[in-house]
MIVEXVO-885965 format. One record per residue (C-alpha): residue number from 1; x negated, y negated, z. Coordinates in steps of 0.5 Angstrom, whole numbers, plus 500, padded with zeros to 3 digits. Example, Ala and Ser with C-alpha at 12.3 -4.5 7.8 and 13.67 -1.06 7.14 Angstrom:
{rec 1, {475, 509, 516}};
{rec 2, {473, 502, 514}};
This chain:
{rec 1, {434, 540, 502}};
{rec 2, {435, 533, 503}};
{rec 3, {441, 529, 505}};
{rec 4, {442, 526, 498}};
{rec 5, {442, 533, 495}};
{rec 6, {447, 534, 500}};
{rec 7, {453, 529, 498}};
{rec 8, {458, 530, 492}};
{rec 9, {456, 524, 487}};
{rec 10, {459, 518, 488}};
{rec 11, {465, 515, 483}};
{rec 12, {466, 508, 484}};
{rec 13, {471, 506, 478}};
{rec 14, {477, 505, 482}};
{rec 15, {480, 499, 485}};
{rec 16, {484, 501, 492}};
{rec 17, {488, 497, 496}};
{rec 18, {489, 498, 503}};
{rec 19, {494, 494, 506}};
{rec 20, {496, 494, 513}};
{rec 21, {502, 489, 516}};
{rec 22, {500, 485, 522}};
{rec 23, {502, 487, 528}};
{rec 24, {508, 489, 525}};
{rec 25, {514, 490, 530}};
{rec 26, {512, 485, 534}};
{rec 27, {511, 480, 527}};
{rec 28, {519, 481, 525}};
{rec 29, {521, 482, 533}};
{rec 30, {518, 473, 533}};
{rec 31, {520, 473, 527}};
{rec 32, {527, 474, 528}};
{rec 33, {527, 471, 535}};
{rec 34, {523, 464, 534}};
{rec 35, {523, 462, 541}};
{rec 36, {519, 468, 543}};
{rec 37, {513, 465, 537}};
{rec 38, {509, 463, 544}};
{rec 39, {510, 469, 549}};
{rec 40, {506, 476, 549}};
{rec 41, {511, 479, 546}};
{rec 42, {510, 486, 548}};
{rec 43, {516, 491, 544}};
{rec 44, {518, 497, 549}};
{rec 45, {522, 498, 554}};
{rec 46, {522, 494, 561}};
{rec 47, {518, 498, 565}};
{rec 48, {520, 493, 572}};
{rec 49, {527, 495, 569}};
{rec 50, {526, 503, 569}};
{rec 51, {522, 505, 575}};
{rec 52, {516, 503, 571}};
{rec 53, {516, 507, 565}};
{rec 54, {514, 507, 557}};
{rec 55, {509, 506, 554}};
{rec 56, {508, 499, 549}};
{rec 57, {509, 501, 542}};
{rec 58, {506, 494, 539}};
{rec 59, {505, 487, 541}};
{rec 60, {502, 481, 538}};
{rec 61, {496, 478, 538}};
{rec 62, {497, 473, 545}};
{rec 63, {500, 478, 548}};
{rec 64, {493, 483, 546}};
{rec 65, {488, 476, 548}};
{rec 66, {490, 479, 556}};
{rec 67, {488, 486, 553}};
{rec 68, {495, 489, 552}};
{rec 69, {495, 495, 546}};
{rec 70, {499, 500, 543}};
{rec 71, {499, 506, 548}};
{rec 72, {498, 503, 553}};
{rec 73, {502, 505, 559}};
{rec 74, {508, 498, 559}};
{rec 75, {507, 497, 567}};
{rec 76, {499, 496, 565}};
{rec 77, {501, 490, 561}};
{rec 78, {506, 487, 567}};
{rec 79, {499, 486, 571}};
{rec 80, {495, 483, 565}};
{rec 81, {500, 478, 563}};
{rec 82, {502, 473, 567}};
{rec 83, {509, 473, 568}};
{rec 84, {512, 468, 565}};
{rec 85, {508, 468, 559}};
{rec 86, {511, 475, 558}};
{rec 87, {516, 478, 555}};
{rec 88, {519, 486, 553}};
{rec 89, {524, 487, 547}};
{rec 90, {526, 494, 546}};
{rec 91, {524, 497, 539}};
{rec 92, {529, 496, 533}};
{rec 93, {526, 502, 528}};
{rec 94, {532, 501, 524}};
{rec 95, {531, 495, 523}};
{rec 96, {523, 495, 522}};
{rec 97, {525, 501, 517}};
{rec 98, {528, 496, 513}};
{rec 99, {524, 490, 512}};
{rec 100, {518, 496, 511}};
{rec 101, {522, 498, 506}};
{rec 102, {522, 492, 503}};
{rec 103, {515, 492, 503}};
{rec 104, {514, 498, 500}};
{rec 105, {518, 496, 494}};
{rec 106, {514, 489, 493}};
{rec 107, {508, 494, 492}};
{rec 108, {512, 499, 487}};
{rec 109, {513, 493, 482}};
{rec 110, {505, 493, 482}};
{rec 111, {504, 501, 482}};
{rec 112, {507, 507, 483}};
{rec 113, {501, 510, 486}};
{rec 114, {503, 508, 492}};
{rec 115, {500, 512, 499}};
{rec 116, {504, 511, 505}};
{rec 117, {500, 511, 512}};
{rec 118, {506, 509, 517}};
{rec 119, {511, 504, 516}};
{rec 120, {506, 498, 516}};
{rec 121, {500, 501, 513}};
{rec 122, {499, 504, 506}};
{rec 123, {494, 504, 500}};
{rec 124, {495, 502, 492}};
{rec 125, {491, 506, 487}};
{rec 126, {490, 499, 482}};
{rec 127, {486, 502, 477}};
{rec 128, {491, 502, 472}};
{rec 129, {497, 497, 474}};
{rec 130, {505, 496, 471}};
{rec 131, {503, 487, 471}};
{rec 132, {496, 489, 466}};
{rec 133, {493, 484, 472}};
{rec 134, {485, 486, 471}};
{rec 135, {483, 483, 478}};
{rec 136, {485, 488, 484}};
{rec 137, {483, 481, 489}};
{rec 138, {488, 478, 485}};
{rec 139, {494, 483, 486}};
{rec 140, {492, 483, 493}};
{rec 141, {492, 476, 494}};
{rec 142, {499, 476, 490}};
{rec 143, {502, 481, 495}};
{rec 144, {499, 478, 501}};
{rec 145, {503, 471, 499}};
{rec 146, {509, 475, 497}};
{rec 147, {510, 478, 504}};
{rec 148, {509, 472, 508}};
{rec 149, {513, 467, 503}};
{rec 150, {519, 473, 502}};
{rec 151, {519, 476, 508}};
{rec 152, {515, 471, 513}};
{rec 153, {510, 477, 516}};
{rec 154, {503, 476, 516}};
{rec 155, {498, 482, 512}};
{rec 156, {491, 484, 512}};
{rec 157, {488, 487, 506}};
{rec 158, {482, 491, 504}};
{rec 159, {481, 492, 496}};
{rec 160, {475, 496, 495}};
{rec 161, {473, 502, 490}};
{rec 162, {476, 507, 495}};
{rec 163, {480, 509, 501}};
{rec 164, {476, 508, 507}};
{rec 165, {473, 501, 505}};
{rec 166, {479, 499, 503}};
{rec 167, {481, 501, 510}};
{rec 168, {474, 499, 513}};
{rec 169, {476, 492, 509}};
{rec 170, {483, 491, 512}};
{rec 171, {481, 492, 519}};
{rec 172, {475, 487, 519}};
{rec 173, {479, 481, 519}};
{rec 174, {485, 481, 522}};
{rec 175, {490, 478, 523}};
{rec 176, {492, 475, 516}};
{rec 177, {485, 478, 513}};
{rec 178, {482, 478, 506}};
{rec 179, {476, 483, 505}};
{rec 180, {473, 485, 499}};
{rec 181, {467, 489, 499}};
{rec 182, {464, 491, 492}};
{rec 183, {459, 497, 490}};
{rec 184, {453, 494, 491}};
{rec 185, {455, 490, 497}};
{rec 186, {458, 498, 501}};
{rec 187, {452, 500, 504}};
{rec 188, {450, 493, 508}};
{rec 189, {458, 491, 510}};
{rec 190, {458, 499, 512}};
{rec 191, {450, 500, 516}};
{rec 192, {452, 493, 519}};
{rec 193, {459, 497, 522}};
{rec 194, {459, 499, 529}};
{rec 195, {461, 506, 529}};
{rec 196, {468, 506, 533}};
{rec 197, {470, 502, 527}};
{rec 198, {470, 507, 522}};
{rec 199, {476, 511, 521}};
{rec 200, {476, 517, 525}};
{rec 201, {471, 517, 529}};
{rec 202, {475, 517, 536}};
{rec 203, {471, 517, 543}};
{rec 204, {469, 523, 544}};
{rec 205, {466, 523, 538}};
{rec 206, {463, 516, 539}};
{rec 207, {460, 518, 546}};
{rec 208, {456, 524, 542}};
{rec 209, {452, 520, 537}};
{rec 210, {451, 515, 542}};
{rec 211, {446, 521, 545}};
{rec 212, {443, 520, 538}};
{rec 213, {443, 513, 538}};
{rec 214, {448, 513, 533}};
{rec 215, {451, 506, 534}};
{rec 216, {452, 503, 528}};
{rec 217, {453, 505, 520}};
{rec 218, {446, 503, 519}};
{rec 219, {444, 508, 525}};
{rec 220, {448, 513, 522}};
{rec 221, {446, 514, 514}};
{rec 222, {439, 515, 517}};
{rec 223, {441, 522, 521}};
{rec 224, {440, 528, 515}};
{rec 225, {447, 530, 513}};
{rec 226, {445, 537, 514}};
{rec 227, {445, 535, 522}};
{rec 228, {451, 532, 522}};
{rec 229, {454, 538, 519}};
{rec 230, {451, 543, 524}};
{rec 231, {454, 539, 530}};
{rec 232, {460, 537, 527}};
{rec 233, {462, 542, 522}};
{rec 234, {467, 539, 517}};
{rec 235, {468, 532, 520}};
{rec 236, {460, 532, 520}};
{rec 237, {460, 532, 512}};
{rec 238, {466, 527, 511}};
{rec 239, {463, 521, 517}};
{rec 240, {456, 522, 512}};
{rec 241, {460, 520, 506}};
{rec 242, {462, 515, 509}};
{rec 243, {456, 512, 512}};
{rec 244, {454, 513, 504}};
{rec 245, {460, 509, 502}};
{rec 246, {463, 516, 500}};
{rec 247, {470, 518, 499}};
{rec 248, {473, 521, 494}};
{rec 249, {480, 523, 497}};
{rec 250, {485, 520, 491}};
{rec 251, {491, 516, 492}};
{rec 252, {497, 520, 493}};
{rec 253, {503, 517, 491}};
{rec 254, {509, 518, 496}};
{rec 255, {514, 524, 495}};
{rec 256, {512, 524, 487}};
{rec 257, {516, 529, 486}};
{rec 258, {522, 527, 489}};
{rec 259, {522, 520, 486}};
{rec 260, {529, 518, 483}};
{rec 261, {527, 513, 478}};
{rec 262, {520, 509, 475}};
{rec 263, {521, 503, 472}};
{rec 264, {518, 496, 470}};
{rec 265, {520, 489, 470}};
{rec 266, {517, 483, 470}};
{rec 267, {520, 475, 472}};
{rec 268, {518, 471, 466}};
{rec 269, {516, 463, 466}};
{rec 270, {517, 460, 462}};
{rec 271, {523, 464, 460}};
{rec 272, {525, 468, 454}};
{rec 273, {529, 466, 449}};
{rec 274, {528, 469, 443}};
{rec 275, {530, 477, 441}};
{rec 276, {524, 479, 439}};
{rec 277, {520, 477, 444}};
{rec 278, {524, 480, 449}};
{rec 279, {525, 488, 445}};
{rec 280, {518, 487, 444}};
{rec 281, {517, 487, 452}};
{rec 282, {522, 492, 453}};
{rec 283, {518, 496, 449}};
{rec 284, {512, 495, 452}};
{rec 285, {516, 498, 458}};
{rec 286, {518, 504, 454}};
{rec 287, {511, 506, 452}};
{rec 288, {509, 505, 460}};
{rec 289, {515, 510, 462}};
{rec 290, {513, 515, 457}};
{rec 291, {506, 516, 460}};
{rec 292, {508, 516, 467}};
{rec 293, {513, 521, 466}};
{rec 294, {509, 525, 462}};
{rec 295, {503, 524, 468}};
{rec 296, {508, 527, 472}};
{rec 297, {511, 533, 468}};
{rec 298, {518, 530, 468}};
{rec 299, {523, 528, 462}};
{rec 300, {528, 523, 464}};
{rec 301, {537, 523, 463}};
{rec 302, {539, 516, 464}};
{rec 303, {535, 509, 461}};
{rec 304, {537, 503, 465}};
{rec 305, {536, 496, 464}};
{rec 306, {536, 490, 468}};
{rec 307, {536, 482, 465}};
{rec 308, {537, 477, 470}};
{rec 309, {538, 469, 466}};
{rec 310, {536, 462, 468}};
{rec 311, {542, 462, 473}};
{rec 312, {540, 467, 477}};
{rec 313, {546, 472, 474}};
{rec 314, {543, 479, 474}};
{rec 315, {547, 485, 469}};
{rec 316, {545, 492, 470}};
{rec 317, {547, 498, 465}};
{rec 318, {545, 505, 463}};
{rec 319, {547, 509, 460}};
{rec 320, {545, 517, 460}};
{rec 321, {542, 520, 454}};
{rec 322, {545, 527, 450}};
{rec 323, {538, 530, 453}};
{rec 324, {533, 529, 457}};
{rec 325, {527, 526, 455}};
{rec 326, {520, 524, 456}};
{rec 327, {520, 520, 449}};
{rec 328, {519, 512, 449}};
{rec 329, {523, 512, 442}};
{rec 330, {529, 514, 446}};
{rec 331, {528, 510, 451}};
{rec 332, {527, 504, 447}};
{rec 333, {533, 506, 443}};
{rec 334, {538, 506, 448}};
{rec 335, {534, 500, 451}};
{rec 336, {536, 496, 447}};
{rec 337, {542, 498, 445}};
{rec 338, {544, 496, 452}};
{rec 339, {540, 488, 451}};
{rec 340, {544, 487, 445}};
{rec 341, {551, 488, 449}};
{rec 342, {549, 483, 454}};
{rec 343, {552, 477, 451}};
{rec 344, {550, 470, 453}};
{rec 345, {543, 471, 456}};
{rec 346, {538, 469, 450}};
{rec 347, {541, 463, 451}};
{rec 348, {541, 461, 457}};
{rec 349, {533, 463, 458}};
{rec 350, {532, 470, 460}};
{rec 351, {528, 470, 467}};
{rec 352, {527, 478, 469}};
{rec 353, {527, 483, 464}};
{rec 354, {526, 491, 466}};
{rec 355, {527, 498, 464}};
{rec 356, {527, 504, 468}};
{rec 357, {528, 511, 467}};
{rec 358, {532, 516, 472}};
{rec 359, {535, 523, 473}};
{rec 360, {529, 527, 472}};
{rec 361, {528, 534, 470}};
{rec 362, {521, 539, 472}};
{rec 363, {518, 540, 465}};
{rec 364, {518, 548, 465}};
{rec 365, {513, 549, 458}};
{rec 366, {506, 547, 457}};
{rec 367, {505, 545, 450}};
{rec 368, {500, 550, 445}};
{rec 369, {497, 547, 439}};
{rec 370, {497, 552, 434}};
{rec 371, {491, 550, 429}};
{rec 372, {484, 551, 433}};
């Protein structure tokens, strides 16, 4: 049987991005601290302060120059770098939770289809997003942008039609990278790769496909995949998908079921100024709602809009429905009944027009259609 025969037939209709934040910790640690912006800054403990302990958890890029990682024992990096060049500062994970959440929350208003892989690293299903923007390069781009002018951190961005591309691309140019590999380009970027580049082949897998002169993603997709699977059982199948720029895992969107809202919003330049336009946005926002909740098994209790002016004024009002609903007629009806009890706004210029859904409940009925 040949190894074509072998492989699941591949779907390239998704538009993925991976994004991955630069040297995270150590980013907001320079950031805070801008003196620091010229040290190797590692982020641990001291290790010539606690009998040389620790580990380092992250550093930045001038600190890595002299050859310090993640995981490296910290007194390692007291040798690398000359002393006064070095600098240690202890983690801050409340911190690093909170500007990571501010992160995820950019990435929300594009999709809800939201995977997160760590603090600092998550992949976004794009095919169908809440802007309607059809460039997944330009979402990207626009992400990228957003997190350095908002937050002052630097990202690197993979976008491609699957997770391991996406990941492969994220990778391939930091820091502030910018990859994009199409279909018909997968293969060459993928057989040009060398093998410790892809996503989980570790060491010990690296040294065995080195004994079959395995060393990159060309040499790879020339083993038979029946090969592959002998030697490395189930991991085998997935690195021959792989090196076939095969990978069907979905994006799975965080805590789906434990999420308390979905919503849209949109800023708007120039501003809007007319009732109509803007109760045709919300209702455009309405429909959307209807359809995730109804993706997602869930009716709604409580219908909240959000409508900011010219003058950066903000009003939030909800109100909860009589029952829950999955239905965007009764959204759209409470919408904009709350729109019109904001007073001045049209005015003024509307800058930002949301609408969100909460106080979910599970569906517990299938609908049955009658006449087949």
């Amino acid at each position: 049987m040949s190894k074509e025969n072998l492989l699941p037939q591949n779907d390239i209709h998704r538009r993925i991005i991976h994004l991955d934040m630069d040297a995270f910790y150590a980013s907001v640690e320079t950031r805070d601290h801008p003196e620091l912006k010229n040290k190797a800054l590692v982020v641990g403990q001291d290790p010539r302060h606690n009998g040389g302990h620790g580990v380092v958890a992250t550093c930045n890029y001038h600190a890595r120059k002299y050859g310090v990682h993640s995981a490296m024992p910290a007194i390692q990096a007291v040798h690398l770098v000359p002393e006064e060049e070095l600098v240690f500062i202890r983690p801050n994970f409340e911190k690093y939770h909170r500007v990571s959440a501010q992160v995820h929350s950019f990435m929300h208003e594009i999709t809800d289809l939201v995977e997160s892989v760590a603090l600092d690293e998550a992949y976004l299903d794009v095919t169908h997003n809440k802007i309607g923007q059809e460039s997944s390069v330009q979402l990207a781009l626009d992400l990228q942008k957003k997190i350095k002018s908002k937050l002052g951190l630097n990202s690197s961005f993979g976008v491609s039609y699957n997770k391991f591309l996406a990941k492969m691309g994220s990778e391939y140019a930091k820091p502030f990278g910018r990859t994009v590999i199409l279909p018909d380009e997968a293969l060459n970027f993928l057989g040009m790769q060398k093998i410790a580049k892809f996503p989980g082949i570790g060491p010990k897998t690296q040294e065995e496909l080195h004994k079959m002169d395995v060393y990159t993603g060309g040499d790879l997709r020339q083993v038979p995949v029946f090969v592959l699977l002998k030697k490395f059982k189930k991991m085998g199948y997935i690195i021959a998908q792989h090196a076939h720029g095969i990978d069907l895992r979905p994006v799975v969107a965080d805590s789906d079921a434990n999420r308390k809202s979905i919503g849209m919003e949109r800023t708007y330049e120039p501003a809007i100024y007319n009732r109509d336009e803007a109760l045709t946005k919300m209702r455009n926002y309405c429909e959307y709602l209807e359809k995730e909740l109804k993706k997602r098994g869930f009716h709604a209790g409580t219908v909240v809009i959000k409508v900011r002016n010219n003058n950066f004024e903000t009003v939030t009002k909800r109100r909860k429905l009589k029952h829950p609903s999955d239905s965007c007629f009764e959204f759209f009806d409470v919408a904009k009944d709350l729109f019109d009890s904001v007073h001045g706004f049209l005015e003024d210029g509307i800058r930002l027009l949301g609408v969100t859904v909460t106080d979910f409940e599970k569906n517990n009925y299938q609908p049955i259609k009658l006449f087949e």
